[in-house]
C-alpha positions in Angstrom: 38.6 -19.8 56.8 36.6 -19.1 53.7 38.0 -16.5 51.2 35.3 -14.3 49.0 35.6 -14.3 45.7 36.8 -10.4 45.6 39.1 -10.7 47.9 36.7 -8.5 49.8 34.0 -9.0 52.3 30.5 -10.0 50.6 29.3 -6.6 50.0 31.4 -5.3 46.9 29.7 -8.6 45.6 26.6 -8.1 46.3 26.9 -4.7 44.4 28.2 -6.0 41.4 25.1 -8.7 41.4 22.8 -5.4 41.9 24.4 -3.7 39.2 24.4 -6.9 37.2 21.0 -6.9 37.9 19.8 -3.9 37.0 21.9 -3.7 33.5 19.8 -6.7 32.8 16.3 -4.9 33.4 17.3 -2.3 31.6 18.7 -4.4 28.4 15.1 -5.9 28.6 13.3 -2.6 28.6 15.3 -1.8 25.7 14.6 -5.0 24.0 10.9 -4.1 25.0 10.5 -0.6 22.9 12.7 -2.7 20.2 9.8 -4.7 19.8 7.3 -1.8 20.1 9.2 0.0 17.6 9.0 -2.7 15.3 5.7 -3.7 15.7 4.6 0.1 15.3 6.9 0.0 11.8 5.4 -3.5 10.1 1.9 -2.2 10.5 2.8 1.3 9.9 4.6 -0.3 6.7 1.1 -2.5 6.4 -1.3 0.7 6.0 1.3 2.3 3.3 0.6 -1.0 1.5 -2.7 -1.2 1.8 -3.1 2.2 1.0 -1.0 2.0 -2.3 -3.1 -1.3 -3.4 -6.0 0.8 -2.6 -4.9 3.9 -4.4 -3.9 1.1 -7.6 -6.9 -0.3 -8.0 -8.9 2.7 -7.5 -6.3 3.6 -10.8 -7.0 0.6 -12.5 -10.7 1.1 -12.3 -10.7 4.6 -13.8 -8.4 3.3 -16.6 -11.1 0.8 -17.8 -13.5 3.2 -16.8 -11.8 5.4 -19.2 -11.5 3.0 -21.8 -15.3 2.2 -22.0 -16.2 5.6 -21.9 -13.5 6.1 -24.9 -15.5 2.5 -26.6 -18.8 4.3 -26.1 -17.8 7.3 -28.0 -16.0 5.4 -31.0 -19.2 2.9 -31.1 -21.7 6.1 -31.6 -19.5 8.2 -33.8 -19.1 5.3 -35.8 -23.2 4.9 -35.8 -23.7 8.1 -36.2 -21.0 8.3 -39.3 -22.7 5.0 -40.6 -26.1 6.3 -40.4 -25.3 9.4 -42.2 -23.7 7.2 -44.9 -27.1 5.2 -45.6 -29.1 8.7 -45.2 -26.8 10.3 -48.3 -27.2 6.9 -50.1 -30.7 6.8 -49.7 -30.9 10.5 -50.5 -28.8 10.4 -53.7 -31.2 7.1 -54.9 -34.3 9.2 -54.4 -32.6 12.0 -56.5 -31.6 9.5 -59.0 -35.1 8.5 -59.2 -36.8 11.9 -59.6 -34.4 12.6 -63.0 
């Protein structure tokens, strides 16, 4: 005479295998959207990067930008400041001159 393991006939069994069963299906569904979830995060965490690299250089370039502009305006003022420096010279020499 063979004894079940429950003490029971087979079916109780069987039911615990069947719930067994479908725990297991439904840990791996949740281990599924785990993955999805994660997934969805790194590249949502991948844009944000890109996007602030992005939004650096972007920052970056209108710093220099800035600067050269800024360059530009020293360079002519200091032309400008120059050239009226030799027209005064030039102008006080040719007054000299006429006395």
């Amino acid at each position: 005479m063979r004894r079940e393991a429950s003490g029971h006939s087979g079916e109780p069994l069987i039911s615990l295998c069947v719930q067994a069963w479908k725990k297991i299906e439904e840990t791996k569904k949740k281990a599924v959207e785990i993955m999805k979830v994660r997934q969805r995060n790194k590249e949502t965490r991948a844009e944000k990067e890109a996007l602030r690299a992005q939004r650096e250089n972007e920052e970056r370039e209108k710093t220099e930008q800035n600067a050269q502009v800024r360059d530009q305006q020293k360079a002519a003022l200091r032309f400008n400041k120059d050239n009226q420096l030799e027209r005064n010279a030039r102008e006080a020499e040719r007054l000299k001159q006429e006395r």
